[in-house]
C-alpha positions in Angstrom: 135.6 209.7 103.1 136.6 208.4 106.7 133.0 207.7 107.6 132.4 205.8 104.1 135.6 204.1 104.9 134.5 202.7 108.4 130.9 201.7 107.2 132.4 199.0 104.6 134.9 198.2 107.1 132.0 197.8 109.7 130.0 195.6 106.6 133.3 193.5 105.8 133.3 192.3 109.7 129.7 191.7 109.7 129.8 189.3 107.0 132.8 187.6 108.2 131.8 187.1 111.2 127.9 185.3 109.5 130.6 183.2 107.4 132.3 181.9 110.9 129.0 181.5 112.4 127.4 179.9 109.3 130.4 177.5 109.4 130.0 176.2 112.9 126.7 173.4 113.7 124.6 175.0 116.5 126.0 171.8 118.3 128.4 168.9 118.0 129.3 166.9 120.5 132.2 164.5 119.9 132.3 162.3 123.2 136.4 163.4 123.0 136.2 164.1 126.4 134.1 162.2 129.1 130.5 162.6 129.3 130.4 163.4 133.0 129.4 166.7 133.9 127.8 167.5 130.6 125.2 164.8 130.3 122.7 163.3 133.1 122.2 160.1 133.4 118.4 159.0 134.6 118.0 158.6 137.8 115.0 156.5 137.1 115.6 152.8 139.1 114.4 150.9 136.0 117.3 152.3 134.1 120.2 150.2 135.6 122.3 150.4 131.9 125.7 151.5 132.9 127.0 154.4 130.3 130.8 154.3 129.6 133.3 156.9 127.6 135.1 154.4 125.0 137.0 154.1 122.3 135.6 152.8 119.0 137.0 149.4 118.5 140.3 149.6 116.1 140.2 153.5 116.4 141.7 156.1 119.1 138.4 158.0 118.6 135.9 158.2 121.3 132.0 157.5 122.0 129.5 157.1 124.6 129.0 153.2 125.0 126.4 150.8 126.0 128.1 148.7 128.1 125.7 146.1 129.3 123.3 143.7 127.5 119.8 143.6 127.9 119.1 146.6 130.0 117.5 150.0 129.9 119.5 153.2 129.5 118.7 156.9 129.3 121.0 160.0 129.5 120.2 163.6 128.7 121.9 167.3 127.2 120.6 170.4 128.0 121.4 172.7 125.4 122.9 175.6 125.7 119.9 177.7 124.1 117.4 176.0 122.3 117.2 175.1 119.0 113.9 176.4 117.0 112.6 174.4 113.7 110.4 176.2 112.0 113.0 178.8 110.4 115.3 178.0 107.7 117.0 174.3 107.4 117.5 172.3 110.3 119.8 169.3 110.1 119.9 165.9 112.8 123.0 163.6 112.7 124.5 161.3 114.6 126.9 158.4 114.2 126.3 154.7 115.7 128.1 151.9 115.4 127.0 148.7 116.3 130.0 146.8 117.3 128.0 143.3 118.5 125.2 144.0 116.1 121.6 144.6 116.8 119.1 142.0 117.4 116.6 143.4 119.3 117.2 146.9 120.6 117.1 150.6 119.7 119.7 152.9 118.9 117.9 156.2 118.5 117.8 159.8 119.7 115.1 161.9 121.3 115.1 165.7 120.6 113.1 167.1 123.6 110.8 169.5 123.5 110.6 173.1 126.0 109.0 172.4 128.4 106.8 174.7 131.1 108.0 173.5 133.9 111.3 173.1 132.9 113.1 169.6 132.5 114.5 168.1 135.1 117.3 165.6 134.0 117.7 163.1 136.8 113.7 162.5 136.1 114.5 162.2 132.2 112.4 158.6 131.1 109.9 156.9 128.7 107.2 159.3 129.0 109.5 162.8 128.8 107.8 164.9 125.8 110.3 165.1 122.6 109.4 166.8 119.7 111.5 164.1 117.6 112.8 160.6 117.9 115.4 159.7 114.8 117.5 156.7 114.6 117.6 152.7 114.6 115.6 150.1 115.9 115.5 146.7 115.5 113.7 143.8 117.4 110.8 141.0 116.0 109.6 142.5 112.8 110.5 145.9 113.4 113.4 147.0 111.3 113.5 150.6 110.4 114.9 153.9 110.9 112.5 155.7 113.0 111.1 159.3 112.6 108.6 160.4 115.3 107.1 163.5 115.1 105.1 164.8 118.0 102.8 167.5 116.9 100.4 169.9 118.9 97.4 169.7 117.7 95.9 173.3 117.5 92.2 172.3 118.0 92.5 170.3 120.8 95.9 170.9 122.3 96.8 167.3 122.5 100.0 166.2 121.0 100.3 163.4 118.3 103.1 161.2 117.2 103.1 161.1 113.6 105.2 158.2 112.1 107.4 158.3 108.2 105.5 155.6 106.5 108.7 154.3 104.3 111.6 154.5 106.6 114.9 152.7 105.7 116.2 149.5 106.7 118.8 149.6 109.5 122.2 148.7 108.1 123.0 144.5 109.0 126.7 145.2 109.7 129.1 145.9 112.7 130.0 149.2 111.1 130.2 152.6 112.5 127.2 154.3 110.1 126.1 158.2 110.1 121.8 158.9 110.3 120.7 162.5 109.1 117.5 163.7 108.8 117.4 167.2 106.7 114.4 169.5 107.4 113.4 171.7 104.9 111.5 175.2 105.0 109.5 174.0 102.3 108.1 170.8 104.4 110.4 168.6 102.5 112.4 166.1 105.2 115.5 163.6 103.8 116.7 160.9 105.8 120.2 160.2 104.8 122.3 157.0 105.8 126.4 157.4 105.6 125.4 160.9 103.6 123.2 158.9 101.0 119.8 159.2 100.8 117.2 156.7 101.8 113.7 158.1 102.2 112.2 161.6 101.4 109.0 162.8 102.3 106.4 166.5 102.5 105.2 166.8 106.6 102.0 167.6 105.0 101.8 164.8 103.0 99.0 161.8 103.9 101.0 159.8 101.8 104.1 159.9 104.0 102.9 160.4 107.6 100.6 157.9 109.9 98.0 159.3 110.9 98.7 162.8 108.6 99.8 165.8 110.1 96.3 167.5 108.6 93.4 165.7 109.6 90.8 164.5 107.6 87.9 166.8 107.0 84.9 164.1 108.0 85.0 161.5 110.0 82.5 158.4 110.3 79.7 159.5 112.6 80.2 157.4 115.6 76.6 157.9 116.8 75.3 156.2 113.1 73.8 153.0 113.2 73.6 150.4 110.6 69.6 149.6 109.8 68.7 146.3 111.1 66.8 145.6 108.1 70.5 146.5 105.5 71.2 142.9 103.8 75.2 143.2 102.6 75.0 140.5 100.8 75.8 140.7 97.3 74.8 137.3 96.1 72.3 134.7 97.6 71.8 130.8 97.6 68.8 130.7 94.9 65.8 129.9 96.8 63.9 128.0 93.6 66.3 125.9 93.0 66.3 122.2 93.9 68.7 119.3 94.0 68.8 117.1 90.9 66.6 113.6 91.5 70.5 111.5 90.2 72.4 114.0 92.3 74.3 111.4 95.0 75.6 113.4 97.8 77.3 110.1 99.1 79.1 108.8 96.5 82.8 108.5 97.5 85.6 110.5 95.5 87.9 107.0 94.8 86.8 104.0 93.8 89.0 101.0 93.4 90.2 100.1 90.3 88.3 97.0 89.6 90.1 96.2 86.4 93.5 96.5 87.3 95.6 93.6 87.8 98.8 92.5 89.3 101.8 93.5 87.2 103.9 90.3 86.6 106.6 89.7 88.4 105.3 91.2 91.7 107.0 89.8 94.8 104.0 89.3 97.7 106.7 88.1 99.9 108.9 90.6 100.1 108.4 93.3 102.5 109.7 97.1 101.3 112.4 97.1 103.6 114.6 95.2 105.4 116.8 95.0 108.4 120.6 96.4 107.3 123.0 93.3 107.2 125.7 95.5 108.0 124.4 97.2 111.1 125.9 96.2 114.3 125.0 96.7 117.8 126.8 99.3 119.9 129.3 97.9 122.4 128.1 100.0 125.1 124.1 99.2 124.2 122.9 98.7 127.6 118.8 96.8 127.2 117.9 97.7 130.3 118.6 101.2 130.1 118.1 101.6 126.0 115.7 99.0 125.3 115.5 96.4 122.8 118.4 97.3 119.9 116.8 97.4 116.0 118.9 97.4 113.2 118.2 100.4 110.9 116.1 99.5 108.4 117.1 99.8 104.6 115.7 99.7 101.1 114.7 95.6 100.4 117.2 95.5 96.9 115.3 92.7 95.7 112.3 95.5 95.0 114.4 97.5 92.8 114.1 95.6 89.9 110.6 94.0 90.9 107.3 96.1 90.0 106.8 96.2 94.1 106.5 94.3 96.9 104.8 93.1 100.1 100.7 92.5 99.6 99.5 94.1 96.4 96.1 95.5 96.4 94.2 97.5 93.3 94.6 101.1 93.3 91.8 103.5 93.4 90.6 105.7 90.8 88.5 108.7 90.6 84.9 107.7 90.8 83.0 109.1 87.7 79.6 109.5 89.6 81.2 111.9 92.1 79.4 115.1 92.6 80.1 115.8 95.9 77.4 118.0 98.6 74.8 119.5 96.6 74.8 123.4 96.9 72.5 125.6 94.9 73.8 128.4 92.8 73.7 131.4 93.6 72.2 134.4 92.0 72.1 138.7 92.5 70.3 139.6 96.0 67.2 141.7 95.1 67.5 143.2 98.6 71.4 143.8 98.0 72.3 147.4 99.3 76.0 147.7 99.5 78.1 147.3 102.1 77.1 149.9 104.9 79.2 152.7 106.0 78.0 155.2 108.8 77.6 158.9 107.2 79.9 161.8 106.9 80.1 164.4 109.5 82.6 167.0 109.8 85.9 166.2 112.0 85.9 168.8 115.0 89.8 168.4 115.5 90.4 169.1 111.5 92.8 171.8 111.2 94.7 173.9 108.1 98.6 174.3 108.3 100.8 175.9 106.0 104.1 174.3 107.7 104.1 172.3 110.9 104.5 173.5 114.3 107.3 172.2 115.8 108.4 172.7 119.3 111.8 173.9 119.7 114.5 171.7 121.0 115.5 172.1 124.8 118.0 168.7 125.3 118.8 165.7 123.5 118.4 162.6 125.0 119.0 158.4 124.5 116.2 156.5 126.1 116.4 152.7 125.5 115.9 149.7 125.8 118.3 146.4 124.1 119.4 143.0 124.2 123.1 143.9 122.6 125.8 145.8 124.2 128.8 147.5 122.4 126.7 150.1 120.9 128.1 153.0 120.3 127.0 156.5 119.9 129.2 159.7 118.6 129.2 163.4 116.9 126.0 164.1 117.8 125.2 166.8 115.9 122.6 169.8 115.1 123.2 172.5 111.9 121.5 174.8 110.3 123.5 174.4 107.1 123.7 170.7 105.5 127.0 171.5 104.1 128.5 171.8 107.7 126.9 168.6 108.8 128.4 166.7 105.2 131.5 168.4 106.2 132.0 167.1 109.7 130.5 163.4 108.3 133.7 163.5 105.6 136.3 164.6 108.6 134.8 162.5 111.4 133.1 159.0 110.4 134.6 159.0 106.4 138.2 157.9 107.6 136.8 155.1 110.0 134.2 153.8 107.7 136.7 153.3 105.3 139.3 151.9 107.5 136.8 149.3 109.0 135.4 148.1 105.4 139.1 147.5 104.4 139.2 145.1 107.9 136.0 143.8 107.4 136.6 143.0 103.4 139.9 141.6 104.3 138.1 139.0 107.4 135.9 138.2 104.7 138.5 136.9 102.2 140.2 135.2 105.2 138.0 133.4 106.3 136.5 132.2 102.8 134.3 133.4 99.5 130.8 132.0 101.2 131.0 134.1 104.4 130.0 137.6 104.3 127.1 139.4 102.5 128.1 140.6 99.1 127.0 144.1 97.9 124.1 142.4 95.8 123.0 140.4 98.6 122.9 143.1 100.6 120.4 145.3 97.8 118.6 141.9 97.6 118.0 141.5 101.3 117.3 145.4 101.7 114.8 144.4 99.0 113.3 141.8 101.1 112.6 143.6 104.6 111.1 146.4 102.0 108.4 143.7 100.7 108.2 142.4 104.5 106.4 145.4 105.0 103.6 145.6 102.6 100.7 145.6 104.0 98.4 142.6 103.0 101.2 140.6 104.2 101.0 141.8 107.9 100.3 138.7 109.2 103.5 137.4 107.8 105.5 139.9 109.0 107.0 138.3 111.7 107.7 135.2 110.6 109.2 136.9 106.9 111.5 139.1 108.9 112.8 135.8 110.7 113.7 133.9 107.8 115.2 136.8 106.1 117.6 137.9 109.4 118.7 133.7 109.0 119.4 134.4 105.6 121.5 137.4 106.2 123.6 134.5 108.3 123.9 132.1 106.2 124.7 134.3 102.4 124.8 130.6 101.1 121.1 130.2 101.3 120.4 133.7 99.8 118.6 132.2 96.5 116.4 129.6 98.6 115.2 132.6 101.0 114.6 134.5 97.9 112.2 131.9 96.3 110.7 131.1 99.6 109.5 134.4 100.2 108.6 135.4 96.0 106.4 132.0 97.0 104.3 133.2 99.9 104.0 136.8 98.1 102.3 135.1 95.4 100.2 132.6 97.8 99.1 135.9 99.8 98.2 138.0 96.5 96.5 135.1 95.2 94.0 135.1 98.2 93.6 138.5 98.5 92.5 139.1 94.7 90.6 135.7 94.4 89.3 135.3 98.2 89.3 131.7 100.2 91.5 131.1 102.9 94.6 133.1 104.0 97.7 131.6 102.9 99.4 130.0 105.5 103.0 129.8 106.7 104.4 127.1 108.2 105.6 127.0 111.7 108.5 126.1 109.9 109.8 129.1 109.1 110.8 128.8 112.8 113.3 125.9 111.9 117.6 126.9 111.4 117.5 127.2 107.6 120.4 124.7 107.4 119.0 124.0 103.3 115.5 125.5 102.6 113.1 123.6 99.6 109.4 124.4 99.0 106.7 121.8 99.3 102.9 121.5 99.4 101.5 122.7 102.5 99.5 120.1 104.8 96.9 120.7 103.2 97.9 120.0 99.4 94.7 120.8 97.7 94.7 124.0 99.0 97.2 125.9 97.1 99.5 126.7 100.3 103.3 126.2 100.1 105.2 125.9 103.2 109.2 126.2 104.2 110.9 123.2 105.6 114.0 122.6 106.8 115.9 119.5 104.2 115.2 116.5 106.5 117.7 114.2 107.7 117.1 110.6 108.2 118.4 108.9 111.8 120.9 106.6 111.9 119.6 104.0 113.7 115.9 103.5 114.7 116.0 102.7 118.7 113.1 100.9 120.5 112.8 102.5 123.9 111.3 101.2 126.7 107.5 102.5 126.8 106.9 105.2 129.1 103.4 104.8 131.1 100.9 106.3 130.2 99.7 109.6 131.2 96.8 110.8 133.2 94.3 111.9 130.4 93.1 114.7 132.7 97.0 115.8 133.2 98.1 115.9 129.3 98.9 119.3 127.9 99.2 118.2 124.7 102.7 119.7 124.2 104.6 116.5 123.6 101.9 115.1 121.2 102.4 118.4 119.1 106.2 118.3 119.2 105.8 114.8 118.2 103.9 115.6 114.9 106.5 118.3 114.0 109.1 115.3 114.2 106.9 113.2 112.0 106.3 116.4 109.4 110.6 116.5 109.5 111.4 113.2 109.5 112.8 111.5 106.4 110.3 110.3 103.9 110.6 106.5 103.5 110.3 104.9 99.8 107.0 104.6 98.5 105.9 101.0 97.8 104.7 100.8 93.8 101.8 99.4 95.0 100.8 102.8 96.9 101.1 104.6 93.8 
């Protein structure tokens, strides 16, 4: 009976003790104490970023800051024992807050691998192997959550990073935010933002790793050649046919109206616009220095009732014998034979897994690189049990997310309705940097990113960013299913979006809509003194181009009725 007795006593401390130890992550670290001593900085020159233990702004909690703008950090952990991945579930979270936002910069952790040798801390860079990297960045077009795998590759023994395809958005705000990323047994990985989730994807999945974890099976034989005598061509000019004896390749487009006449009451002597009575010249209007003062010019009021003004001359009119440059149709190529691919051959680093093969984790370390200081890192944390990482997310960042909303909502209402992003604003511009990444719109990327980070600025202009970008979506799906050129965005996506409108591109008969900035028309018109002229040989060209970009943004005078 005794012996009986001590066995279940032996079993009920057992599984107490599991319960305490399944209750604790396999580490946390909370900055509430200084960093020195416990992590290394790099000892790498290039890394000049000074690391500081401080408080989050408004709270008595701690971090470890970025103290410095545009410079290059890295610091390193050893853990105590390290961590292995390919048991059981593995949880990655961390809290940032990025208290001067994030314009170009990273904010992400590295999860370094064992390594042979060792790893020697003081040494700890760019190029030190990590079996992870999970967390922000944000610069250019880039804006997403990162998460890097580097995975051996059994074949050849070389290790690949392997990128999430859909990664979310880093939040826009100066908040402090929590990133997880839940691995799974069953291959399944979650990325989780503030405890919600954002992305889920298999690691054996093609469809949610670049390149796949599992190679392909064949690859493209890089020793095929394509036939010199292979025609891709799918259609062909017809070679029989001929032009048409009353085809006119010259005759013009427009032709003047020869039987229009002059509306009555036209004024020939009347120019469009006229000097403004009511302009004066500045006092301190120096000629010499200034040139020759002009009086703005104005709208002539004696044309607003008149059919025009100034020299009337007939319009033109489409020319009905207009047939433009003679082509001949085309027809099927008899000698079509697709378009050529190189053959099959099997892939000699193709590989089956049943669950990846990660590296254990030996020290976690920060390596980057940004243009913002003020970021700030905190509870880093590992578990093997997502309930004790959601448990440590409600103690730790819950209470200081919520008390920095309240400040945040109540700066908003201070300082007016129209500043601030509103919660569908936000979804809408989430929305936005989603499309931004589609792929047929690659070349826009950049350009898409930088309107929509304006917008984010200015929540005023949310609508016009909206219809600007629906716009050049529809451009850019219109060439890719119909062919002709690429749609083009203006350079003037570059412009302060101060009041955004669509207009014809340049090019108005191409289907193209550009971006511009609402143009503002100069006060005065000033005559300066000519400059003398350049050296041909020594013109870049650079003031000429800025030139036309004033002329594009200028405002558009009133068009004479004559013209039209």
């Amino acid at each position: 009976m005794g012996g009986r007795g001590l066995s279940l006593l032996l079993l009920v401390i057992s599984a107490l003790f599991a319960q305490i130890r399944a209750s604790e992550p396999l580490f946390h670290e909370t900055f509430d104490e200084s960093f020195e001593g416990s992590w290394v900085v790099s000892g790498k020159e290039e890394y000049a970023g000074v690391w500081k233990h401080a408080k989050s702004d408004g709270h008595e909690d701690y971090g470890l800051l970025v103290s410095e703008p545009a410079k290059k950090y890295a610091i390193v952990k050893e853990l105590d024992n390290p961590v292995t991945l390919k048991d059981g579930t593995v949880v990655l979270q961390f809290e940032v807050r990025l208290q001067n936002g994030l314009e170009c910069g990273g904010a992400y952790l590295k999860y370094i691998r064992v390594q042979d040798t060792g790893l020697d801390t003081k040494e700890f860079d760019n190029g030190t192997p990590y079996t992870i990297m999970f967390g922000p960045d944000k610069c250019g077009s880039t804006n997403k959550v990162h998460f890097i795998l580097k995975h051996k590759n059994p074949k050849t023994g070389e290790y690949v990073e392997h990128h999430l395809k859909s990664p979310p958005s880093v939040p826009y705000d100066k908040l402090s935010h929590v990133y997880t990323a839940i691995l799974k047994p069953d291959n399944e990985l979650r990325i989780l933002i503030d405890g919600e989730e954002k992305s889920k994807a298999n690691f054996l999945s093609s469809d949610d790793f670049e390149p796949a974890l599992i190679p392909s099976k064949t690859i493209p034989d890089p020793d095929d050649k394509k036939p010199e005598d292979w025609d891709e061509r799918a259609k062909i000019p017809d070679p029989e046919a001929t032009k048409p004896d009353d085809w006119d390749e010259d005759a013009p487009m427009e032709i003047v109206d020869e039987e229009a006449t002059k509306p009555e009451g036209w004024l020939d002597d009347e120019p469009d616009e006229i000097d403004d009575p009511e302009a004066a010249k500045p006092e301190d209007w120096d000629d010499e220095e200034d040139g020759e003062w002009e009086a703005p010019k104005i709208d002539n009021p004696k044309c607003e009732e008149a059919p025009g003004c100034g020299e009337w001359k007939k319009p033109m009119k489409q020319n009905p014998a207009y047939k433009g440059k003679w082509h001949a149709p085309m027809i099927d190529n008899p000698s079509y034979k697709g378009i050529w691919k190189p053959q099959e051959i099997p892939n000699p680093e193709y590989f089956e897994l049943d669950k990846p093969d990660f590296d254990p984790i030996a020290a976690i370390g920060i390596e980057i690189w940004t243009m913002q200081d003020g970021i700030l890192f905190d509870n880093i944390l590992i578990a093997d049990d997502e309930k004790v990482a959601s448990s440590i997310l409600e103690k730790t960042w819950k209470p200081k997310f919520d008390v920095e909303k309240e400040k945040q909502k109540a700066e908003q209402a201070a300082a007016g309705s129209s500043d601030g992003l509103s919660e569908f604003q936000k979804k809408v511009f989430d929305v936005l940097y989603k499309i931004a990444d589609i792929p047929f719109l690659e070349p826009y990327k950049t350009k898409i990113i930088d309107v929509i980070e304006k917008g984010e600025k200015q929540p005023n202009i949310t609508i016009s960013i909206v219809a600007s970008i629906v716009v050049v979506l529809v451009s850019a799906l219109f060439r890719t299913l119909f062919g002709g050129k690429k749609a083009v965005v203006s350079k003037y996506f570059q412009q302060v979006p101060l009041l955004y409108f669509l207009k014809p591109g340049p090019n108005e008969t191409d289907g193209n809509f550009c971006l511009y900035q609402a143009p503002v028309k100069p006060a005065a018109e000033v005559k300066k003194p000519s400059a003398p002229e350049a050296d041909a040989a020594g013109s870049s060209g650079v003031t000429e181009e800025k030139e036309d970009e004033k002329d594009e943004l200028a405002a558009p005078r009133r068009r004479s009725r004559r013209e039209t």
